[in-house]
C-alpha angles and dihedrals in degrees: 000000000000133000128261123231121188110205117196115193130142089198108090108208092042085045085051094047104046089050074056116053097035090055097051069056086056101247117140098234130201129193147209135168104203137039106251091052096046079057089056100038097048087054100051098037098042098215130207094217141359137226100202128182114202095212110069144134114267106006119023111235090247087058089046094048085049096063100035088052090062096046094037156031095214112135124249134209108191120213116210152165100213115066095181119125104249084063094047089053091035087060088042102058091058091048111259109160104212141002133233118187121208125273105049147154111256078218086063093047092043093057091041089061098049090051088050097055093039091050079053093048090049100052085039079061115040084042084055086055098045087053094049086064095032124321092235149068126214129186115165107304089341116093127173121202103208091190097063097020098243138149130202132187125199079334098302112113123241130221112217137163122252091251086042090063106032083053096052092051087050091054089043098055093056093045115172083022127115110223124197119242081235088053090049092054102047096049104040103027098024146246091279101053116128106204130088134257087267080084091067091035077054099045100043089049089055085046097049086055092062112035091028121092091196101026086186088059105032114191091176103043100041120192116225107204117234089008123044145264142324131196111230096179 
């Protein structure tokens, strides 16, 4: 089966040239030009990655992203005109997964959106491994359900982002080790993504804020300093 791409654009010949050029790749590619369609149209069609502009008609993409994020775990690659760093964190915080700034090579998309769905693949896959041996991780009062990508504390459930989880499995797996920001990155967010480690300062804090009893003073999510991070449990 192929997979099924979901391009919002409100500009009709990049729309028309994006449905283009990712199915000569063999996607099956769906459009919409405005917000409150895309909403419709994510939900009905189940994709397996979307192409998502921030400025539309109806309902902005950060919107858009907002509301998805809560209903699904389908990756986003955000378009925009504006590459400065509130947006970025802005995007991030709704849970976009990666940036492309216009104007861009349709070499350089292309290639966004099949790391996307191979980053997909990989954790559908290590997640499949970690549930062959339990399908869940448990580390004092933290537990983490990798099925339905959940997390508990002390039996209260907690909300996080996608990248928050998957994060936080990441972390988890390599317990005791310190692990580099440009390893994070790598690893969580891939090799192509074009942001900097403030994504993973950004991220950790978000994720302190959640798992850690005294934020200010973390015992799970240890800081080591001039390198990166390390999981204590």
């Amino acid at each position: 089966m192929p997979q099924k791409v979901l391009v919002v654009e409100d500009e009709p010949i990049l729309l028309e040239t994006l449905e283009y050029n990712l199915s000569r790749q063999g996607y099956e590619v769906r459009t919409a030009a405005d917000g409150l369609v895309a909403l419709e149209m994510a939900r009905r069609e189940r994709p397996d990655a979307i192409v998502l502009d921030i400025m539309l008609p109806g309902l902005d993409g950060l919107e858009v992203c907002r509301i998805l994020r809560r209903e699904m775990n389908v990756p986003i690659l955000m378009l925009t005109a504006r590459a400065d760093e509130v947006d970025k964190v802005v995007g991030l915080e709704v849970g976009a997964d990666d940036y492309l700034t216009k104007p861009f090579s349709m070499r350089e998309l292309l290639a966004r959106v099949k790391a996307l769905l191979r980053r997909v693949r990989l954790i559908r896959e290590e997640l499949g491994a970690e549930r062959a041996a339990g399908e869940r991780l448990a580390y004092g009062d933290l537990t983490i359900d990798l099925t339905r990508r959940e997390v508990e504390r002390a039996g209260h459930a907690l909300h996080l982002r996608p990248k928050e989880f998957d994060l936080l499995v990441f972390l988890a797996r390599h317990r005791g080790a310190v692990l580099s920001r440009d390893l994070i990155l790598e690893r969580v967010w891939g090799w192509d993504y074009d942001g900097g480690s403030r994504t993973v300062d950004v991220h950790m804090r978000w994720l302190r804020e959640k798992i850690e009893e005294d934020p200010a003073n973390p015992t799970r999510l240890v800081t080591v300093r001039g390198i990166g991070y390390r999981f204590e449990g």
